[in-house]
KOLLODREN-158763 format. One record per residue (C-alpha): residue number from 1; residue in three letters; x, y, z. Coordinates in steps of 0.5 Angstrom, whole numbers, plus 2048, in hexadecimal, padded with zeros to 3 digits. Each point is the difference from the previous one (the first is absolute). Last residue first. Layout:
> NUM / ala / X / Y / Z
...
//
This chain:
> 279 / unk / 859 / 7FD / 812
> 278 / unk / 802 / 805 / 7FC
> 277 / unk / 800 / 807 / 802
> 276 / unk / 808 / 801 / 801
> 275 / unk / 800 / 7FD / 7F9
> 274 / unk / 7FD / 805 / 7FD
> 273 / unk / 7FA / 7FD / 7FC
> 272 / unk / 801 / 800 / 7F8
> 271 / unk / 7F8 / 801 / 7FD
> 270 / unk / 7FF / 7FA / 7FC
> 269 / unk / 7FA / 7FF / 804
> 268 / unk / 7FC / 806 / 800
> 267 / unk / 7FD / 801 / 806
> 266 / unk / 7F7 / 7FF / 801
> 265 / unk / 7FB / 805 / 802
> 264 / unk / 802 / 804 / 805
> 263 / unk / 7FC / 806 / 802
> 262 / unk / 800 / 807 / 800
> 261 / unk / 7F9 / 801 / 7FD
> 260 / unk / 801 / 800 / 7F9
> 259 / unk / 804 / 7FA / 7FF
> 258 / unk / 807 / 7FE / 802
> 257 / unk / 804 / 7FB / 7FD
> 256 / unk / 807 / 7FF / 804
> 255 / unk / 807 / 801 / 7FE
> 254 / unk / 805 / 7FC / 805
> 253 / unk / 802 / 7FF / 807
> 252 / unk / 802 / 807 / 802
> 251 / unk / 7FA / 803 / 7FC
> 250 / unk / 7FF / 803 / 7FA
> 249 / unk / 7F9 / 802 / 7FE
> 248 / unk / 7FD / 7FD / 7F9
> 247 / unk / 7F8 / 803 / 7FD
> 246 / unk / 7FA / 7FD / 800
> 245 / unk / 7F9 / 804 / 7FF
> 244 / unk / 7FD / 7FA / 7FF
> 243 / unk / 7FF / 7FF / 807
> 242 / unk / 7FD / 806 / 801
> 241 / unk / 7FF / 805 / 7FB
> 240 / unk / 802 / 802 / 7F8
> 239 / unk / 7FF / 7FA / 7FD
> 238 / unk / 7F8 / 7FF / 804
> 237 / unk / 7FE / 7FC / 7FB
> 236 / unk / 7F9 / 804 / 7FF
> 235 / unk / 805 / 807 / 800
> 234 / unk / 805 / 7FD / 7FB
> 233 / unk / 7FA / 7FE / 7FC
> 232 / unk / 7FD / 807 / 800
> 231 / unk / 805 / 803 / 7FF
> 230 / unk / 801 / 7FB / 7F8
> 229 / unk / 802 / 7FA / 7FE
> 228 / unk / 805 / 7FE / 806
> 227 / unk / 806 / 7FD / 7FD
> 226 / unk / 803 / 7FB / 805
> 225 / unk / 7FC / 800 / 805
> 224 / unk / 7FB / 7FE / 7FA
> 223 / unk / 805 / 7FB / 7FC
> 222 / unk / 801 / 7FD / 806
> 221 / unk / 7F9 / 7FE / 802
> 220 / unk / 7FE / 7FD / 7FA
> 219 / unk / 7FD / 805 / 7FA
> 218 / unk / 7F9 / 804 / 800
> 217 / unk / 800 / 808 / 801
> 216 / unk / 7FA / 804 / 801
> 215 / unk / 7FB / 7FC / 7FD
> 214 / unk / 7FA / 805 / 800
> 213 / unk / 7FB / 7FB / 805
> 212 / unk / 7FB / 805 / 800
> 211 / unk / 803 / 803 / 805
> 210 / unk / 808 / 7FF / 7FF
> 209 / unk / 802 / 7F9 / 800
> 208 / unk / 807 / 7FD / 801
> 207 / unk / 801 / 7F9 / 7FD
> 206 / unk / 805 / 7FB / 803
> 205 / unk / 803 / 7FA / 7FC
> 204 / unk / 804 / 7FA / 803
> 203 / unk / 7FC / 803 / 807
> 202 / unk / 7FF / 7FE / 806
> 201 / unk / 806 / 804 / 804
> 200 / unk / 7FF / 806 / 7FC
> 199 / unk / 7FA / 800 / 801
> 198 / unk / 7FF / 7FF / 807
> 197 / unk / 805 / 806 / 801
> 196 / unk / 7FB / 803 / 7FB
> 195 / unk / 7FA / 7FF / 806
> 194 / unk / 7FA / 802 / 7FC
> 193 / unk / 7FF / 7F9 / 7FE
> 192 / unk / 7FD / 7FC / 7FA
> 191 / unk / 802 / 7F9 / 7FE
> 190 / unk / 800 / 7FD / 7F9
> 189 / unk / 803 / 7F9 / 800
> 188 / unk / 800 / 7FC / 7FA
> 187 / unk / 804 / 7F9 / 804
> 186 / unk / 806 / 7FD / 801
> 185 / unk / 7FF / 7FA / 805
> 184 / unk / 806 / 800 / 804
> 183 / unk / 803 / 806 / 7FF
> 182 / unk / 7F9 / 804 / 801
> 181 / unk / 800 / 7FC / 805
> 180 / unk / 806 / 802 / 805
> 179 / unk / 7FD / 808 / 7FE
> 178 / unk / 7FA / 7FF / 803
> 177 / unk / 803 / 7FD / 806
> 176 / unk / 805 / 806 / 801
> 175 / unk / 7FA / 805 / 7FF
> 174 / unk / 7FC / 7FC / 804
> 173 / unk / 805 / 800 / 806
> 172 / unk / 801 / 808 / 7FF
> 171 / unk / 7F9 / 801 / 800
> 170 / unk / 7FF / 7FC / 807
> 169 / unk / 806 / 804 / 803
> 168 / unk / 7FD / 807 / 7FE
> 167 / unk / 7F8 / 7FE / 802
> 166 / unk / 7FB / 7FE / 7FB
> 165 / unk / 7FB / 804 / 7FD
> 164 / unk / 804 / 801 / 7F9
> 163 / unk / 804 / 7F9 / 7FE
> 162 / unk / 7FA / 7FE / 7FB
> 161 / unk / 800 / 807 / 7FD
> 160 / unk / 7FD / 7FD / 7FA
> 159 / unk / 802 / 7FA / 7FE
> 158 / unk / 7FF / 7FE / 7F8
> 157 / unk / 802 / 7F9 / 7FF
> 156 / unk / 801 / 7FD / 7F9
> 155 / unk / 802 / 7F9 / 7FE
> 154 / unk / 7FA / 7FD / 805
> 153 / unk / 802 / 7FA / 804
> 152 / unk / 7F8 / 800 / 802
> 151 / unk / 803 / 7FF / 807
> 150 / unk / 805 / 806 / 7FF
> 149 / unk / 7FB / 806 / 801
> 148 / unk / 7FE / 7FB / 806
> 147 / unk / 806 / 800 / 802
> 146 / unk / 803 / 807 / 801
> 145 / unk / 7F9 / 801 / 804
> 144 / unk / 801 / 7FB / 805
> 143 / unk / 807 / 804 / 800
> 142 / unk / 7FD / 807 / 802
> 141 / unk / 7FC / 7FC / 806
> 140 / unk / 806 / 7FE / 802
> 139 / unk / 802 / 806 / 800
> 138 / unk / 7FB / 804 / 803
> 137 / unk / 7FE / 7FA / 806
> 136 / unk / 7FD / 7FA / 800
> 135 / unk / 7F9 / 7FE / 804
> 134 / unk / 7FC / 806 / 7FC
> 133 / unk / 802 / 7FB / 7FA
> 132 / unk / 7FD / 7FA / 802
> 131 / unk / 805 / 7FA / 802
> 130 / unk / 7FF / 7F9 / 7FD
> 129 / unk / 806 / 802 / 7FB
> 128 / unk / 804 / 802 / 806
> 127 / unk / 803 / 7F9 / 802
> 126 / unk / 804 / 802 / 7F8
> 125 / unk / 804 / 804 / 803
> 124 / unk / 801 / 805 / 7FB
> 123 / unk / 806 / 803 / 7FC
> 122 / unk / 7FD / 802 / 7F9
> 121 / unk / 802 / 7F8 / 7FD
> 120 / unk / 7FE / 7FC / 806
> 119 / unk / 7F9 / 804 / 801
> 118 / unk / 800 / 7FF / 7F8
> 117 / unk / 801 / 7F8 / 800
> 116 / unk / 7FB / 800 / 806
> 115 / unk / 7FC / 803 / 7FB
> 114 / unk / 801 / 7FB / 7FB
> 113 / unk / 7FE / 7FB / 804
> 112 / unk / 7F9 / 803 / 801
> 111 / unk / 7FE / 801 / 7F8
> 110 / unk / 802 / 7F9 / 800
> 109 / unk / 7FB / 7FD / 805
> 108 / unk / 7FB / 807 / 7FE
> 107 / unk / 801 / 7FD / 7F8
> 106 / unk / 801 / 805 / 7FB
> 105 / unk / 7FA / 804 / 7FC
> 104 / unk / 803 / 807 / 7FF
> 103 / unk / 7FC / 802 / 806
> 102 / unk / 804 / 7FB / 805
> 101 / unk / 806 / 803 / 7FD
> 100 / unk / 7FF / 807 / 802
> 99 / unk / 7FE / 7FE / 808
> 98 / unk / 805 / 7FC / 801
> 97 / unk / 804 / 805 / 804
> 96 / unk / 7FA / 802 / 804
> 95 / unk / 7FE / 7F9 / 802
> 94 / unk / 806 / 7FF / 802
> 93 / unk / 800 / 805 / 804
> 92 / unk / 7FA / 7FF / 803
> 91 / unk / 7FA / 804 / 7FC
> 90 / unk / 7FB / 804 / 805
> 89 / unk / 804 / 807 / 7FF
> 88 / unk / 801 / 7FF / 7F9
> 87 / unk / 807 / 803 / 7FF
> 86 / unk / 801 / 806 / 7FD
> 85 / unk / 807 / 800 / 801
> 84 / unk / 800 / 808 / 805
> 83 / unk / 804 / 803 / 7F8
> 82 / unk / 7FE / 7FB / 7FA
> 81 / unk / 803 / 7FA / 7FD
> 80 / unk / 7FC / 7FE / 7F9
> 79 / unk / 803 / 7FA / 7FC
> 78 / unk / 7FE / 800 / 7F9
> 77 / unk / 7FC / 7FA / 7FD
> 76 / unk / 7FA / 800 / 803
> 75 / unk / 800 / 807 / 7FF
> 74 / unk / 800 / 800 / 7F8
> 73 / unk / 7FA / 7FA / 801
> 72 / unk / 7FC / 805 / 804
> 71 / unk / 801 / 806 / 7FA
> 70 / unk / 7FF / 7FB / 7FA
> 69 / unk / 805 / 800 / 7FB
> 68 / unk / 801 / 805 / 7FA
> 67 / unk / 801 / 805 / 804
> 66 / unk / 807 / 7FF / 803
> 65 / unk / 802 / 801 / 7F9
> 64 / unk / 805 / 7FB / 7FF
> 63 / unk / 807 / 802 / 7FE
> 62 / unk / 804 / 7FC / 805
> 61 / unk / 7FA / 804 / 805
> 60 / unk / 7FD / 806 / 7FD
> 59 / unk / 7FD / 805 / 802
> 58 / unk / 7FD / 805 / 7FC
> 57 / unk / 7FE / 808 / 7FF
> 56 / unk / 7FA / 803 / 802
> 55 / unk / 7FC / 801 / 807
> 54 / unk / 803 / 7FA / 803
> 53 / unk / 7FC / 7FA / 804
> 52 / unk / 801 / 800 / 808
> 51 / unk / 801 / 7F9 / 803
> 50 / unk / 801 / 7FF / 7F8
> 49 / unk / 806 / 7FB / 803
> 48 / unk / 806 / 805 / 7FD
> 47 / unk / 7FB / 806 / 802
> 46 / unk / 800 / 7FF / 807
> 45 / unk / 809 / 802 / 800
> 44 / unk / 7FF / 806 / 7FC
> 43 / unk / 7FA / 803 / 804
> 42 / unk / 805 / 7FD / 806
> 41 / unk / 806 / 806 / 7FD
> 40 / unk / 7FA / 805 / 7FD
> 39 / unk / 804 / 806 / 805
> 38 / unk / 7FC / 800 / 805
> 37 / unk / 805 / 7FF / 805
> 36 / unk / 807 / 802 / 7FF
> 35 / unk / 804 / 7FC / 7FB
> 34 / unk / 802 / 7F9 / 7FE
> 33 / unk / 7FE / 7FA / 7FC
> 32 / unk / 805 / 7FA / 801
> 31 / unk / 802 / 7FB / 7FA
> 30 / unk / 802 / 7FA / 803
> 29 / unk / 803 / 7FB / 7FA
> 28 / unk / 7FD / 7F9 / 7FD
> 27 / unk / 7FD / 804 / 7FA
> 26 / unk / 802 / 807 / 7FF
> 25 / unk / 7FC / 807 / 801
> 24 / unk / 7FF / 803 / 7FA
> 23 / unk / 7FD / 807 / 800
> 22 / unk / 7FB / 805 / 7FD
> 21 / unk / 7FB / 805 / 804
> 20 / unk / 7FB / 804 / 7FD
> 19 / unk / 7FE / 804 / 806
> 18 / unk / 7FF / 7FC / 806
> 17 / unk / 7FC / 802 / 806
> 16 / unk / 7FB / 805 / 7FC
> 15 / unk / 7FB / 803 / 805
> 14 / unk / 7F9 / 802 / 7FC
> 13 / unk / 7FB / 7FC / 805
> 12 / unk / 7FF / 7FA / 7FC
> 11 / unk / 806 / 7FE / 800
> 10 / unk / 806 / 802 / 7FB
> 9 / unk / 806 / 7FA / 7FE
> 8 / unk / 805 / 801 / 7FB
> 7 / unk / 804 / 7FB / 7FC
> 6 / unk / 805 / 802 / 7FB
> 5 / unk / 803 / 7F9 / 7FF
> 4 / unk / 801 / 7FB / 807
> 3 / unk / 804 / 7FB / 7FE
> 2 / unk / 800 / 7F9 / 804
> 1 / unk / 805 / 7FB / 7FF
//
């Protein structure tokens, strides 16, 4: 469990990014900080691993102040999935994956292994673990970056608008695989986006940020479609717009869904069908 209690961060320039920011996000469940850019989303995620360090407040982490251990060894020990993978360029995938775990000490034979095991785990050839990164394409580089902030076998990874830079089809395989081990393997997940279709997707709690990470509304993706807090949510969520804007429509062969720009999302199944329109 993490639990942010009335943290704030301001840089050197004046900007304050988070204002007195409070917040439990539960173990072994995907917690999703969304909202427009600036909003304080990614400062949130970086101060978990002290990549960016709190103007006030606290951190804790199953009750532990984060601050009460050494800042590169709390990063060892969380994994960091970012946007573009950050791969080194000159490292093999292999190499990359076990990048973390060499560092605490493992073995290079062992550490190896472990890598094939995770390219196996997030969906990739293990022929490739040889291959450079700019030999792989975006979404199989996204996937070496999966790995790596899983190589550690961290209980907590942070993945910071991982699935952004590359094509729709590709965002879509990621998000499925992601979701796939999320399952299988049952981590702390907190993952920050812009794309609310992407949080609602993802997340077992979605957190809606304002400017200086105001928390707007924060619940699971039902409760927030079902109850918006607030107009700005209702605007954010898009309820009153496109495909949320879901209304039913007659037609010969049954009652249809319809979303907000005229078209059809799914039938009702227990509506009766005339049986002059049955097949």
């Amino acid at each position: 469990m993490i639990e942010f209690t009335h943290v704030t961060k301001e840089f050197p320039d004046g900007t304050r990014a988070v204002d007195d920011f409070s917040l439990v996000i539960p173990s072994r469940k995907t917690t999703v900080f969304v909202g427009s850019s600036g909003c304080g989303k990614t400062t949130l995620l970086r101060m978990i691993n002290r990549m960016v360090e709190a103007s006030a407040g606290t951190i804790a982490i199953d009750g532990d102040s984060i601050l009460d251990e050494e800042a590169v060894k709390l990063r060892r020990r969380i994994g960091y999935v970012m946007q573009n993978s950050g791969l080194l360029p000159h490292f093999t995938v292999a190499d990359n994956i076990a990048t973390v775990p060499v560092l605490q000490g493992e073995g290079r034979k062992r550490a190896r292994a472990r890598a094939f095991e995770l390219m196996r785990t997030v969906g990739l050839d293990e022929a490739m673990a040889d291959r450079y990164p700019s030999q792989l394409s975006g979404g199989q580089q996204q996937r070496v970056g999966v790995a790596r902030g899983l190589a550690a076998d961290p209980n907590i990874l942070l993945m910071d608008e991982p699935f952004g830079a590359v094509d729709p089809i590709v965002r879509t395989e990621l998000q499925q695989e992601l979701i796939r081990l999320q399952d299988d393997i049952g981590k702390t997940i907190v993952f920050v986006t812009h794309d609310i279709d992407e949080a609602f997707l993802l997340g077992d709690q979605v957190v809606i940020l304002e400017k200086g990470a105001k928390i707007a509304q924060v619940g699971s993706p039902s409760e927030i479609l079902e109850n918006p807090a607030s107009d700005f949510v209702a605007s954010f969520i898009g309820v009153d717009k496109g495909k949320r804007a879901l209304h039913l429509k007659k037609t010969a062969q049954g009652t249809v869904v319809v979303d907000g720009d005229g078209r059809t999302q799914g039938a009702l199944v227990d509506d009766p069908i005339p049986e002059s329109a049955a097949p």
